[in-house]
Structures are given as C-alpha cells and as structure tokens.
C-alpha positions, 0 to 999 in steps of 0.5 A: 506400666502406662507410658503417661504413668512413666511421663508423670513420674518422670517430670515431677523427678525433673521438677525435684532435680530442678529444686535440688531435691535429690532424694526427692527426684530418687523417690519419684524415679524409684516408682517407676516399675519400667525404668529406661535408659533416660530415667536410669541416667538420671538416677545416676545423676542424683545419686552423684550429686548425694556423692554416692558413688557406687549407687551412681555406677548401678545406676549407669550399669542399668542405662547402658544395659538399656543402651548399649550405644549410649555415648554418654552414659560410657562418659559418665560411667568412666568418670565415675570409675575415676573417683572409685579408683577402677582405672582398667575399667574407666578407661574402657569406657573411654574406648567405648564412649569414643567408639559410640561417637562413630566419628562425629565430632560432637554428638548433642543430645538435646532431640533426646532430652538433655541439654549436653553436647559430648564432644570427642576430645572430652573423652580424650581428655577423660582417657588422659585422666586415666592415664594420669592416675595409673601414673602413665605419663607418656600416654596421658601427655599423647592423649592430651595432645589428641584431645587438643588436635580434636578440640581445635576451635570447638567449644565444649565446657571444661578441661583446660588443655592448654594448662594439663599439657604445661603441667605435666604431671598434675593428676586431672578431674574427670570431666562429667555431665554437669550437675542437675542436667539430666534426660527430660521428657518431651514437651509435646508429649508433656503438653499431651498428657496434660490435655488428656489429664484436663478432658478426662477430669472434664469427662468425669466432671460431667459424668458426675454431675449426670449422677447426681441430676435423679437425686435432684428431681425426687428431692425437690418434689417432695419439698414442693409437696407433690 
C-alpha cells in the first residue's frame, strides 16, 4: 500500500473519530491493507468508544506487535483487561507500561500524533486498580502511596489519589487515553499530499485539455466549410 494511500485513510478516519463516527473511522481504518501501530491504536480506540471490549484488546495485541515499546498502548491494554476481568494479565502490562517509560516521568506523545501525555504514577494508579480487584488491599494502598510520591506537583488528568487512599477499600476505574484522542498523521505531511493531490489534478487537467485541442481544429474547419 502507497503511504499517501495510508495518509488519506488514515485522516478521513480521524475526521470521522472527530464527528463521533465510530463505525464510520472503523470502516476507513479497515482498508487500510498495512495497518501500523498508530492506526491499530485507533481502531482500538473506536471499538472502546462502541464498548467492544475484546474487538478493543485485538486491536491492542496488533499495536503492540507493531511496537513493542509502545508505553501507552501497555496502559490501554491494561485498562482494557480490567473491564474483562484478566487481572494477571493487566497487571503485567502495568509492569511493562512503567518499564517503556524507562524512568521519565512523564512521556507526551504529541511529535507522534497524540495529543496525550502518560505519566508514570497513572500506571501506578492503574496496578493499584489491579490490586483492588484481586482484593490485594495492602498492595493497592503501597501502590497508591507510590503513585502519590510520584505524582508529587505534576499534572496528568484523573484519578483522585487523595480520596482512593481515604477510601480504602472502594474498587478503582481504570484510567484510559480519553475518548476521541487518537494517533493523528502529521500535518506537513497532510499539507504535502494535499499539494501532490492539487498539481496532479492540475497535471491531468491540462493533459486533457491537450487531447481535446485535435478534436477542436477538424470541427471548426468543417463548419467553416473548408
């Protein structure tokens, strides 16, 4: 598949994401016949607005075949396997999200696309999730307590430490990328192909209109009667 092929496909799946369109972003992403990393985290993402949950966790097995690096495609995956009751499995992706941040604190993919920044003490928070629904209270409280260590005056959106810690035994959400952010291509690149798109049209424009310029001048003669 030509990349300017992938690139339009591509962003009109973002457009649809944009309106809400789910299924409509699903049957773009769909023909793309070289899906990446970027692309299958959005599918994933569709089909976790749609609330399909084990069509979402496909979708994250490819990204992270894709990138086996992918910080936050572990940290989606993870949350994913909390709402299917995998709880082993969730929280190895916790380990292995923290373990892709190679000790940043924070990690913010926007040069890549998406307008999300991880922060470690999320994934802490997320392992804490883990813990409480294997009923490992202990563990969740440590884990809290970390994530609070970590979270110190940093930003990052959601998960109220603060009240978990007091709560003690009240079961966490999982934190997830928010709905309708997703992996967006570059706008250079977009801006690119849009002008290859206007001189090619351009190109074959003209072309046509030098077919055409023989089948004018026989016409006109015969008309004149010459």
């Amino acid at each position: 598949m030509l990349y300017t092929e992938l690139l339009k496909l591509w962003d009109q799946s973002v457009q649809a994401v944009d309106a809400k369109d789910w299924q409509g972003a699903l049957a773009k992403l769909d023909q793309i016949s070289e899906p990446t990393s970027r692309t299958l985290f959005n599918a994933a993402s569709a089909h976790l607005a749609l609330g399909q949950f084990y069509e979402a966790l496909r979708a994250l097995d490819l990204t992270i075949a894709k990138d086996e690096r992918l910080a936050v495609g572990f940290f989606q995956r993870a949350a994913v396997m909390m709402q299917i009751d995998r709880l082993e499995e969730a929280l190895t992706d916790c380990i292995w999200a923290q373990k892709h941040m190679r000790g940043n604190a924070v990690i913010d993919y926007k040069q890549l696309g998406l307008r999300f920044k991880l922060y470690s003490w999320q994934v802490l928070y997320n392992a804490a999730a883990v813990y409480c629904r294997m009923n490992q209270w202990d563990q969740a409280n440590d884990m809290l307590l970390t994530a609070t260590q970590e979270r110190g005056g940093g930003g990052g959106r959601g998960g109220n430490i603060e009240v978990a810690l007091e709560s003690r035994k009240e079961i966490l959400e999982p934190l997830v990328v928010p709905e309708g952010v997703v992996f967006r291509p570059s706008k250079q690149h977009m801006e690119q192909l849009q002008q290859r798109d206007f001189l090619g049209k351009a190109k074959v424009q003209k072309q046509l209109a030098n077919q055409s310029l023989p089948l004018i001048g026989p016409i006109h003669l015969l008309k004149s009667g010459l």
